[in-house]
N, C-alpha and C positions, 0 to 999 in steps of 0.2 A: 361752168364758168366760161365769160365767151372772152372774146380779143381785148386789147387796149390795158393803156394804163393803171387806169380803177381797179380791173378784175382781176391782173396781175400783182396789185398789191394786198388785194384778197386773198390770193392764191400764195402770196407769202407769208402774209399774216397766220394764212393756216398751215403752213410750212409744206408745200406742195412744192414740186418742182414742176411747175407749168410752163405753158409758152405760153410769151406775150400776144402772139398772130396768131394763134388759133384758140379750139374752143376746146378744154380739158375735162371729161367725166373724175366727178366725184364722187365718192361714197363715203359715208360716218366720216369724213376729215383724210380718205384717203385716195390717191389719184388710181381711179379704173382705165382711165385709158389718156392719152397725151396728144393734143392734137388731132382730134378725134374727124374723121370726114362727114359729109351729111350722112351717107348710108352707113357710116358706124353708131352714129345717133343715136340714131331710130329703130338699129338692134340694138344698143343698149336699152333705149326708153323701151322699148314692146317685152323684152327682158325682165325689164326690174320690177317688182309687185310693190308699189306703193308710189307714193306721191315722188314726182321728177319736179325740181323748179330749174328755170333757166335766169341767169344773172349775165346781164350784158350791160353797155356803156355805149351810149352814140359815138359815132366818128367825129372826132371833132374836125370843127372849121366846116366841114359838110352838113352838121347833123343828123344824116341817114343813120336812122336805128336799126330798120330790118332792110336786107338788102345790099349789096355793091359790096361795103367791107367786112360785113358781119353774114358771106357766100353758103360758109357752112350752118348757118340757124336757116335751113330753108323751111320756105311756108309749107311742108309736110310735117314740120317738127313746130311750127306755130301753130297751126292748126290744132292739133295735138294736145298739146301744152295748155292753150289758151293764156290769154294776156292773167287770168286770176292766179298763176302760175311762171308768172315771167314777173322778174323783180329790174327793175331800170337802175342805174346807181350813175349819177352824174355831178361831177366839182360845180357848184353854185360859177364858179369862172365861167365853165363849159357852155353853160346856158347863158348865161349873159355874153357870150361872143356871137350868138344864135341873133343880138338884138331885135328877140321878142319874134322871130321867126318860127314855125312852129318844126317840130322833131319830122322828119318825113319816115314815109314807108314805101319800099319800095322791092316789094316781095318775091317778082315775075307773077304775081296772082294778084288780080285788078279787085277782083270783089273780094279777098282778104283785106287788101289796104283799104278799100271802104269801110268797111264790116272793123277795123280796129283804129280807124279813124275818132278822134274824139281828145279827153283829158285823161292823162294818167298819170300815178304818183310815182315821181321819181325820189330814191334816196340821197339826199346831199349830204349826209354825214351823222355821225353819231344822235341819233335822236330828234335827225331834222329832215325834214321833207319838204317837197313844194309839186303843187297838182302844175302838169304841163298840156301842149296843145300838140296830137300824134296825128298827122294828114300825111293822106297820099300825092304820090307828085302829081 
């Protein structure tokens, strides 16, 4: 579960003691590591024998998804992962401050942010979704 508000109220929902500014490993509902760095990651994920999903939230007022504020999801761990495996969760507010501007990526890896360029489903809340627009700067 990565930075920001959303993921933090995920993170208490599931009664974790996360941090809001970092990104917390989880396992069955329990925290494996706290504020985890990119190279803790990626020993976790190479570690674990089964599916890893990653849940993150753009920055708001910027809306950079991968990149700048979300430092520790680096594009070794996107790569990895792939977007079929990455879950977006964003307040319907969050995106309509974006007015209609698309989510950017901004990975330090050019032809990742092409290559995940395009529309993807973000979660806005219990049983609600809306397909969005993911471009590199």
């Amino acid at each position: 579960l990565a930075s920001g508000r959303i993921c933090m109220a995920i993170k208490d929902y599931l009664g974790i003691d996360g941090t809001l500014l970092g990104v917390d490993a989880v396992l069955a509902h329990e925290l494996v590591k706290k504020d985890a760095s990119e190279a803790e990651l990626m020993t976790l994920i190479h570690a674990h024998d089964g599916p890893v999903k990653l849940f993150l939230t753009p920055i708001g007022g910027q809306g950079i998804l991968f990149g700048r504020g979300n430092h520790t999801v680096c594009h070794q761990v996107i790569e990895h992962l792939g977007m079929e495996n990455t879950s977006v969760v964003a307040s319907k507010t969050k995106l309509k401050s974006l007015e209609g501007r698309p989510l950017r990526l901004d990975t330090g890896n050019i032809e990742l942010d092409k290559r995940l360029s395009g529309y993807i489903t973000i979660i806005t809340g219990y049983d609600d979704q809306v397909l969005y627009q993911l471009a590199a700067l």
